[in-house]
Residue, then its C-alpha position, 0 to 999 in steps of 0.5 A: x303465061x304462067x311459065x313466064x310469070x314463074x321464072x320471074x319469081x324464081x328470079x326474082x326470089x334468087x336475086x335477093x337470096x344472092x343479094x342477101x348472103x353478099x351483103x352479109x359476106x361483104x357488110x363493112x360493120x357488124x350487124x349490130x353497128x349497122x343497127x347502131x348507124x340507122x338508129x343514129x341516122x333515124x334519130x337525126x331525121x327525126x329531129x330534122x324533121x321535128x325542127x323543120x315542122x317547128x319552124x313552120x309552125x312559128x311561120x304560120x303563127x307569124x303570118x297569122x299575127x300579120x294578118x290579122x294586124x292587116x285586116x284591123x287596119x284594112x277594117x279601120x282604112x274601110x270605116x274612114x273610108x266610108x265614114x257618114x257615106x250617106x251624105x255623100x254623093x255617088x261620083x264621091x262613093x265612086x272615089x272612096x271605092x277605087x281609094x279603097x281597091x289602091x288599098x286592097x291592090x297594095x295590101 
């Protein structure tokens, strides 16, 4: 096992020496362009992704002002709703509350 186990390593290990020095021989761009192309690359992910997490930032912001727009008038719907309830009667609680479930299934 460990025979096997050291071949692989050595494998392994001369792989990416002959991968390293080919790259090296056959780099289409001086090592410094090659770092000059992944700064520019990086630096465009970067704001990618800032933009993208800023966009979804103003979404969450936008769905959090409708929601709370909803749930003001879902509270009014409710108090209209169930306004002087205590003289009304149970068939006539049992309407205002399936008005009120309309209202929660269109929501």
């Amino acid at each position: 096992m460990e025979d096997k186990t050291k071949n692989i390593l050595i494998a392994a290990g001369s792989g990416i020496a002959v991968g390293a020095v080919l790259g090296i021989l056959f780099a289409p761009a001086s090592g410094k362009e090659t770092r000059k192309n992944i700064a520019t690359k990086a630096n465009s992910a970067k704001e990618a992704i800032v933009e993208k997490a800023t966009e979804a930032k103003e979404a969450i912001v936008e769905n959090k002002e409708m929601i709370a727009e909803s749930i003001v008038g879902l509270k009014g719907n409710v108090k209209s709703l169930f306004k002087d309830s205590k003289d009304l009667t149970k068939e006539q609680l049992e309407q205002k509350i399936k008005e009120l479930e309309e209202i929660l299934k269109s929501a």
